[in-house]
C-alpha positions in Angstrom: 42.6 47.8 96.6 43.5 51.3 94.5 43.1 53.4 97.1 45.3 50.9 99.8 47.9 51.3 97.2 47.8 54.9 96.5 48.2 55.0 100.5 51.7 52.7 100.1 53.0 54.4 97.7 52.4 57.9 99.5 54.4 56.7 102.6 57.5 55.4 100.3 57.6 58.5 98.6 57.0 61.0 101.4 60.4 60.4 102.7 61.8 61.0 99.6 60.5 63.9 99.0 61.6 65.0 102.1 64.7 64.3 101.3 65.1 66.0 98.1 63.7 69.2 99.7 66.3 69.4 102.3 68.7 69.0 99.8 67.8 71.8 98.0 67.3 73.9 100.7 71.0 73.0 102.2 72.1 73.9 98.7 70.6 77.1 98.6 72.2 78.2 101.9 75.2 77.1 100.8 75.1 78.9 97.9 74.3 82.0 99.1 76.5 81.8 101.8 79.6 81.4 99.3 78.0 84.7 97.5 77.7 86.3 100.5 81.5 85.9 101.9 83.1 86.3 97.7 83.5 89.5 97.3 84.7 90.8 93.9 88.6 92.9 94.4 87.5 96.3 93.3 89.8 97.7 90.4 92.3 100.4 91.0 95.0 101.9 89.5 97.3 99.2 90.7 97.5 95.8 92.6 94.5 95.2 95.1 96.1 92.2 97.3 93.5 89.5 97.7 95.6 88.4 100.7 97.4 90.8 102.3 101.3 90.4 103.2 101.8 90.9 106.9 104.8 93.1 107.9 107.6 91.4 109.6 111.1 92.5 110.6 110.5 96.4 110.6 113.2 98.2 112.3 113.1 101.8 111.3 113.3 104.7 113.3 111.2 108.0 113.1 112.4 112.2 112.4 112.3 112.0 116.4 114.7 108.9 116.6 111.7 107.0 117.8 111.5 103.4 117.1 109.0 102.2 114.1 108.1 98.2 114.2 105.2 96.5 113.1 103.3 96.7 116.1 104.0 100.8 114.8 101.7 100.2 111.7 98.9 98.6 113.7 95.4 99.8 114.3 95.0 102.9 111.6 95.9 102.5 107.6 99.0 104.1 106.5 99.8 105.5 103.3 103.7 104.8 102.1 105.9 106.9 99.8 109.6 106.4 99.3 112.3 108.5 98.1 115.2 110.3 99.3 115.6 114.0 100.1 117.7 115.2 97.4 115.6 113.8 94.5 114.7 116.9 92.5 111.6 116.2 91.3 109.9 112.9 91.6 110.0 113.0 95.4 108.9 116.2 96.2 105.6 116.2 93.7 104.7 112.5 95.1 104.5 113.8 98.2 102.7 117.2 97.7 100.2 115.1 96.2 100.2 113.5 99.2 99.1 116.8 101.4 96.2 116.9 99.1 94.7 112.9 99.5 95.7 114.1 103.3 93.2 117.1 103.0 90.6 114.9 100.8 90.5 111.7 103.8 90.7 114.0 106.5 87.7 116.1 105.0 84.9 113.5 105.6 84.3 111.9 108.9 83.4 108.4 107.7 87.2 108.0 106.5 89.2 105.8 108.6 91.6 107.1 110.8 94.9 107.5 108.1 98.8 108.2 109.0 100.9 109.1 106.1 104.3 107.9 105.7 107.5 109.0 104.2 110.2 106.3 103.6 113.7 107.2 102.6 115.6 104.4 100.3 119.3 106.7 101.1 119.7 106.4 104.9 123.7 107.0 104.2 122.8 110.5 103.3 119.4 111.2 104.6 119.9 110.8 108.5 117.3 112.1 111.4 118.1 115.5 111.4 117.6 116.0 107.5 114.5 114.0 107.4 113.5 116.0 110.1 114.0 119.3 108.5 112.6 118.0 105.0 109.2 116.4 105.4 107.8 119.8 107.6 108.0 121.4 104.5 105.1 119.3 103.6 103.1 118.4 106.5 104.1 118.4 110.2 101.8 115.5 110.2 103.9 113.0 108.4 105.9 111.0 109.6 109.3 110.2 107.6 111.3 106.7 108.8 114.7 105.2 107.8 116.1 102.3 108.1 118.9 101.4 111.3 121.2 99.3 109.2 121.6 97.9 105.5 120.2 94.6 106.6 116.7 97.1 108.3 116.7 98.4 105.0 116.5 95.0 102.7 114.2 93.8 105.1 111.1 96.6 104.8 112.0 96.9 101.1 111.7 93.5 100.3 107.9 93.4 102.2 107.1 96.0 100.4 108.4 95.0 97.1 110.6 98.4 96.7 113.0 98.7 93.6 116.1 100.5 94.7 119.6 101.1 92.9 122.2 102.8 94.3 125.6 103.2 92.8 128.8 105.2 93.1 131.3 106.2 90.2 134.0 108.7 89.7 133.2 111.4 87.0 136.7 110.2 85.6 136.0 106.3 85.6 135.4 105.1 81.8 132.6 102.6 83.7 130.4 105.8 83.5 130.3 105.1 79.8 127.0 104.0 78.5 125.2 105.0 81.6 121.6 106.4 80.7 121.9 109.1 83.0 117.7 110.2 82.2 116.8 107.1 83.7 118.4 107.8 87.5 119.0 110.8 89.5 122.5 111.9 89.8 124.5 114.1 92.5 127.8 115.4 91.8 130.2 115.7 94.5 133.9 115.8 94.8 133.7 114.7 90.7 132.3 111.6 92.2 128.6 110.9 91.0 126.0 109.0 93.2 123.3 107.4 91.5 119.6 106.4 93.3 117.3 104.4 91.1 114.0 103.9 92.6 110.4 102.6 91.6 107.4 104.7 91.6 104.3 103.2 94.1 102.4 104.4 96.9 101.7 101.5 99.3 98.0 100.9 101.4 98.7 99.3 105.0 96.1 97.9 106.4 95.3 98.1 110.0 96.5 94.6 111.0 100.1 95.9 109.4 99.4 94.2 106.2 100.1 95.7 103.0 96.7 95.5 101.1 97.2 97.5 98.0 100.1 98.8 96.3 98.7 102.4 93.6 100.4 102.5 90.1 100.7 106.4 88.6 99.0 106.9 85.8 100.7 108.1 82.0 100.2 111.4 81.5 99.9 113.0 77.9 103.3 114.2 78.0 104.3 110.7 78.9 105.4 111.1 82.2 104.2 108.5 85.1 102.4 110.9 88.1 99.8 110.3 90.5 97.1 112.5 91.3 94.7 113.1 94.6 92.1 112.5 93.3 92.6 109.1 91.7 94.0 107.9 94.8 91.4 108.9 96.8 89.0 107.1 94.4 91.1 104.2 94.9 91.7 104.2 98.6 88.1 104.4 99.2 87.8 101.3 96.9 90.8 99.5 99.2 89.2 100.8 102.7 85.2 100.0 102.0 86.3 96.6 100.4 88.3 95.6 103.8 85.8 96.4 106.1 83.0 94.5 104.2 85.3 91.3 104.5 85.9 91.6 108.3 81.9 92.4 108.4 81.2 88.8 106.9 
């Protein structure tokens, strides 16, 4: 009789066992699976957008007068600056830096294909002509764009998340009082004074127009915010190898 019921119990718990080794097995998968497809957001020197913000309502124009949409930002990364061309300072250095990730991406051949991107926040005062003379002092590969009309202009700055202030006030008019001039740029003309306030970002576009990473600059030991090449080039190739492991998976 012991070994008939050895027998019975073997078939009632064969299926069981079955069972409970399927289940671990379908566990397992799963589990790596969800490893395999959560990839960790690399840390840069800014925000690394988990999910990126498609562009929508771009309607910029070009130094040539050509027309820049989203379909414009499809296909190759683009690398954003903004400013306006009578900024003294800021502006100018941003975008040398610029030339120099330029030289860095274009240097090594398993880069993806890059366009770089200057975006004035004046349009009033920087039109085609002046963007056209300004940004060949740089590179005669970039590309500087402005926006067609103020409603153009809220539009791609909002997307983008750009900070901008602009202000008019005669050099006469008490409301200039109290105005920390160190903290905006200032043009004099006519005694009149025109004030641009602006953030300081670079912006990453991914090739499906999306922005997908937006670079801080770093303090400096005098205390001044600045970016350098080579810390954006660390970062971009963060930004770039992180987004072409997720479309691998």
């Amino acid at each position: 009789m012991k070994p008939r019921l050895s027998l019975q119990r073997t078939f009632i718990l064969f299926p069981i066992l079955i069972f409970i080794s399927f289940s671990l097995y379908a566990y397992h998968l799963l589990t790596k699976k969800h490893n395999e497809t959560d990839i960790t957001l690399p840390k840069i020197q800014g925000i690394m957008l988990k999910n990126p913000e498609k562009l929508i309502n771009v309607n910029l124009t070009n130094q040539a007068g050509q027309l820049v949409d989203s379909e414009y930002f499809k296909g190759k990364w683009h690398v954003i600056a903004y400013g306006y061309t009578h900024c003294p300072d800021i502006c100018p250095t941003t975008l040398f830096t610029l030339t120099k990730l330029d030289a860095l991406v274009n240097d090594s051949n398993n880069n993806p294909e890059t366009k770089f991107v200057f975006y004035t926040v004046d349009p009033q005062r920087d039109t085609q002509d002046k963007l056209a003379q300004y940004i060949q002092y740089f590179s005669n590969d970039f590309v500087a764009v402005r926006a067609q009309n103020p409603l153009a202009a809220h539009n791609f700055q909002q997307s983008l998340g750009i900070n901008v202030e602009i202000s008019y006030a005669n050099s006469k008019n008490s409301a200039l009082q109290g105005i920390n001039i160190k903290k905006a740029t200032t043009t004099e003309r006519n005694n009149n004074f025109y004030y641009v306030n602006h953030g300081l970002t670079i912006l990453l576009i991914n090739p499906e127009a999306e922005l997908q990473a937006v670079f801080s600059p770093e303090m400096t030991e005098l205390g001044i915010k600045d970016f350098t090449s080579e810390a954006l080039y660390r970062d971009y190739l963060k930004v770039t190898s992180y987004y072409q492991m997720q479309r691998l998976l």
